[in-house]
C-alpha positions in Angstrom: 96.1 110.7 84.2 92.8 110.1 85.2 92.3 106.3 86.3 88.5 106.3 85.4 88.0 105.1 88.7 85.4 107.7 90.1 82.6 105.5 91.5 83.6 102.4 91.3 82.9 99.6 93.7 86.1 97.8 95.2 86.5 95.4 97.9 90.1 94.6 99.2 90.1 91.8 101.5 93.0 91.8 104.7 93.0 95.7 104.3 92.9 97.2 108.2 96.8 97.6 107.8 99.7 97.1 105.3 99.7 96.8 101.5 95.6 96.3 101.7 95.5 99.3 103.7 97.3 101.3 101.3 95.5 99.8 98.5 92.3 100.5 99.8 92.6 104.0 100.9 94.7 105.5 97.4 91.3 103.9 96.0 89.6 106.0 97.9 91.5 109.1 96.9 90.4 108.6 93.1 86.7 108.3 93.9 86.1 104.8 94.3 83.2 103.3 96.9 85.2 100.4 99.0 84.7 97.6 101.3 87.5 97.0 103.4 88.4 93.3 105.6 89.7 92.4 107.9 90.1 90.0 111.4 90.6 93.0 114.3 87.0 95.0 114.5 89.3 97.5 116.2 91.8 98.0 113.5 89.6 98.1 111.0 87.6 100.8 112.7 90.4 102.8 112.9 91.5 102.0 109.0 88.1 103.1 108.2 88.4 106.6 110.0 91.6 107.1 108.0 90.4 105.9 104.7 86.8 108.3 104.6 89.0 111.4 105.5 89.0 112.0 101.8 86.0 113.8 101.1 83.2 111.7 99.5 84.4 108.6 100.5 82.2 105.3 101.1 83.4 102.8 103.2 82.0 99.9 104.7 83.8 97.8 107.0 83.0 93.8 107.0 84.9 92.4 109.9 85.2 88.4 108.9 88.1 85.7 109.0 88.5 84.9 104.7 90.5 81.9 105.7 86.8 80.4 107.3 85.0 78.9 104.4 81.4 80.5 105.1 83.6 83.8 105.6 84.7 84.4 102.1 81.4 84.3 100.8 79.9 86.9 103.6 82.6 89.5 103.3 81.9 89.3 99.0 78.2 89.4 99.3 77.7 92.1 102.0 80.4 93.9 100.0 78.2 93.8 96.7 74.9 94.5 98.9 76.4 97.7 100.6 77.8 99.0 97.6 75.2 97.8 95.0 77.0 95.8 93.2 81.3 94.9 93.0 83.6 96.4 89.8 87.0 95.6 91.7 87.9 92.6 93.8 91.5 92.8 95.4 92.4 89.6 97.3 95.1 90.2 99.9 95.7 87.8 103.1 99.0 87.7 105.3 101.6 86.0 105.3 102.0 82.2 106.5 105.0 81.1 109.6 108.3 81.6 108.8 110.5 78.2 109.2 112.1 75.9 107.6 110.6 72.3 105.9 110.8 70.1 108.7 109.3 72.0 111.2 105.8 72.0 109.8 103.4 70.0 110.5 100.2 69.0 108.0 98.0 71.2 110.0 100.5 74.1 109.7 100.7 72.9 106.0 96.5 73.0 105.4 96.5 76.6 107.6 98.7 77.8 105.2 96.8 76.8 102.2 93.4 78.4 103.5 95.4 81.7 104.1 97.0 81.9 100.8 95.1 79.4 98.8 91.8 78.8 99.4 91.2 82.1 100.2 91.6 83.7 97.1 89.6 81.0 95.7 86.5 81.6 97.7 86.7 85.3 97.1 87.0 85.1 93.4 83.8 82.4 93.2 81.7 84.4 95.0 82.4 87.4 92.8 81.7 86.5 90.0 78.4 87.2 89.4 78.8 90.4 90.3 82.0 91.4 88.2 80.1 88.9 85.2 77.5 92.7 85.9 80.5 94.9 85.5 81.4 96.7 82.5 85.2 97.2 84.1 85.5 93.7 86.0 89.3 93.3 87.5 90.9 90.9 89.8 94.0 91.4 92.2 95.5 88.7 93.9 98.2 89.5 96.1 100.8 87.4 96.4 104.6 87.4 97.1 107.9 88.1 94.6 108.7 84.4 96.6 106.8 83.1 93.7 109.6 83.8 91.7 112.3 83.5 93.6 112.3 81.2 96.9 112.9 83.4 99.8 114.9 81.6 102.5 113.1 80.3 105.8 109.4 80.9 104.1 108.8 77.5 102.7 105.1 77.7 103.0 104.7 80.7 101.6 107.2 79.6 98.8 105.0 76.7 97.9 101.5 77.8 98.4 101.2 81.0 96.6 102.5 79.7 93.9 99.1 78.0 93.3 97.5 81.2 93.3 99.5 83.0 90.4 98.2 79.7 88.8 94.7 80.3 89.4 94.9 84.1 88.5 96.8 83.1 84.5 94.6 80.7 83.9 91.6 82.9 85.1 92.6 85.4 83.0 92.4 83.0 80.6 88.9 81.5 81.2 87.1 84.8 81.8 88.3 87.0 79.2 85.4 86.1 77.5 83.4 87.7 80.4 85.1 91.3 80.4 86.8 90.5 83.4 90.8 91.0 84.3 92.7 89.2 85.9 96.5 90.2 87.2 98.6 89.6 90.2 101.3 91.8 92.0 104.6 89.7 93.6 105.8 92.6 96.2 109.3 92.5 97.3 110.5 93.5 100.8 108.2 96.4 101.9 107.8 98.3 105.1 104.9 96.5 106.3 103.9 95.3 109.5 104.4 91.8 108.4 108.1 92.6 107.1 108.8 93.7 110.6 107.7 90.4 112.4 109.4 88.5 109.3 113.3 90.8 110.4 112.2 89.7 114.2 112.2 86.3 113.3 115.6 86.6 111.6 117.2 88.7 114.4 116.0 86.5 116.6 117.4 83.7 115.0 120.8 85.1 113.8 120.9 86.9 117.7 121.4 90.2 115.4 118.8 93.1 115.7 115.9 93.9 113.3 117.7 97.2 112.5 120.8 95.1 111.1 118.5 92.0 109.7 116.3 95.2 107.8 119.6 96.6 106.4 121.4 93.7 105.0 117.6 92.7 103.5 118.0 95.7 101.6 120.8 95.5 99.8 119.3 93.4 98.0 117.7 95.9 95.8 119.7 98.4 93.5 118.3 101.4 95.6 119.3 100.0 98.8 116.2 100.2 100.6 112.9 98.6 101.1 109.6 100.0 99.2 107.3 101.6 100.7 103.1 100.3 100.7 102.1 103.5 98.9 104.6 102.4 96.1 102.8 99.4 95.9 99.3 100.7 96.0 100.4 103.1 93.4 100.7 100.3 90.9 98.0 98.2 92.3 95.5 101.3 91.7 96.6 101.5 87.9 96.0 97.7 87.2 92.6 97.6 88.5 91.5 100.7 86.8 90.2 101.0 83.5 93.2 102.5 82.5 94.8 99.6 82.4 92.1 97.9 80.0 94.3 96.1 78.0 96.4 93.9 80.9 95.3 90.4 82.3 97.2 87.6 83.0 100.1 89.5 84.6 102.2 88.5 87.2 103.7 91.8 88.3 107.0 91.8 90.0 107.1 95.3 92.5 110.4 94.8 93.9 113.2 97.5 93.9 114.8 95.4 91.4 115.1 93.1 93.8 114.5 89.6 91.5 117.3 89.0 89.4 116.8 86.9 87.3 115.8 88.5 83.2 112.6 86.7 82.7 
């Protein structure tokens, strides 16, 4: 199927490693132009290598903190500027501590809310002109199957991305109007980076191993194992692309079967 994606203009925020990575560089393989984000000037250096192996690929790195106020609005504008002009905006971030209630503090409380929040927020506001320009506008926000379904010892990212689901349905709702699409993907447990730190927290408080704590995570799914980022990119691609026209306001679930529950 062809994604009608050739020569669009994309900019996926936190995308130097993980599900943004992956994201960003199977939109390179259908012929988009993309920004990519993220903290490390390193790591995205590298990330960009990787991503413009495929041949005729544009990519500007914009290395820039999203969870800094002023920051948001740089990484969207110099995105739009470099490309000359912004179809696709994919908001993606990492993950808050893992812990339980009481061991929080409000600062650790407000951090969390910039990184998973606020963020997404900023992003979106100062796109908008530019996917108002866009005759295929379309919004990803990333945010966590936790949304659904609590995940134990993740509390703040329990609570706080919750808010943004809310802002993306009723986006979708406001901006219709406008052309522009607005979705959301909950990923399950994948084989990320983050995952990893999430199983070392968990061995290291069940004084198991991350092998064992990676295992008995998933079992949890019908297939038995984890998914994979390129499994999520695969669907994130499709939603953002034209050939998915006819879909805003969805929050969906990319799991491995993982959420239980029917609706």
């Amino acid at each position: 199927m062809d994604l009608g994606l050739q020569g669009k203009k994309a900019l996926v925020t936190g995308s130097s490693r993980g599900l943004g990575f992956a994201t960003a560089n199977q939109l390179a393989k259908e012929g988009c132009e993309i920004a990519i984000n993220g903290r490390n000037q390193e790591r995205l250096a590298a990330a960009k290598l990787q991503i413009a192996a495929h041949p005729g690929s544009k990519i500007v790195p914009i290395t820039a903190d999203i969870t800094q106020t002023d920051q948001a609005d740089k990484v969207v504008h110099q995105a739009a500027d470099s490309l000359n002009g912004l179809d696709i905006l994919i908001t993606n971030s990492g993950g808050p501590p893992s812990g339980k209630f009481e061991s929080f503090d409000d600062q650790t409380w407000q951090n969390a809310i910039e990184l998973n929040f606020l963020s997404h927020m900023r992003l979106i506001r100062a796109a908008l002109p530019y996917l108002e320009a866009s005759n295929s506008a379309s919004v990803l926000t990333i945010t966590s199957m936790s949304v659904k379904q609590p995940v134990p010892n993740l509390v703040l990212s329990n609570s706080v991305r919750s808010a943004t689901v809310g802002l993306t349905k009723t986006l979708a709702l406001e901006l219709g109007d406008k052309g522009i699409r607005f979705n959301s993907i909950l990923p399950g447990w994948t084989e990320t980076e983050r995952v990893q730190e999430l199983m070392a927290f968990r061995a290291e408080t069940n004084q198991t191993t991350i092998e064992e704590e990676t295992a008995k995570q998933a079992k949890d799914s019908p297939f038995g194992r984890m998914g994979t980022p390129q499994e999520f990119a695969n669907i994130a691609v499709f939603l953002v692309s034209p050939a998915a026209s006819y879909v805003t306001g969805g929050m969906i679930v990319v799991d491995g079967g993982m959420y239980k529950a029917t609706y």
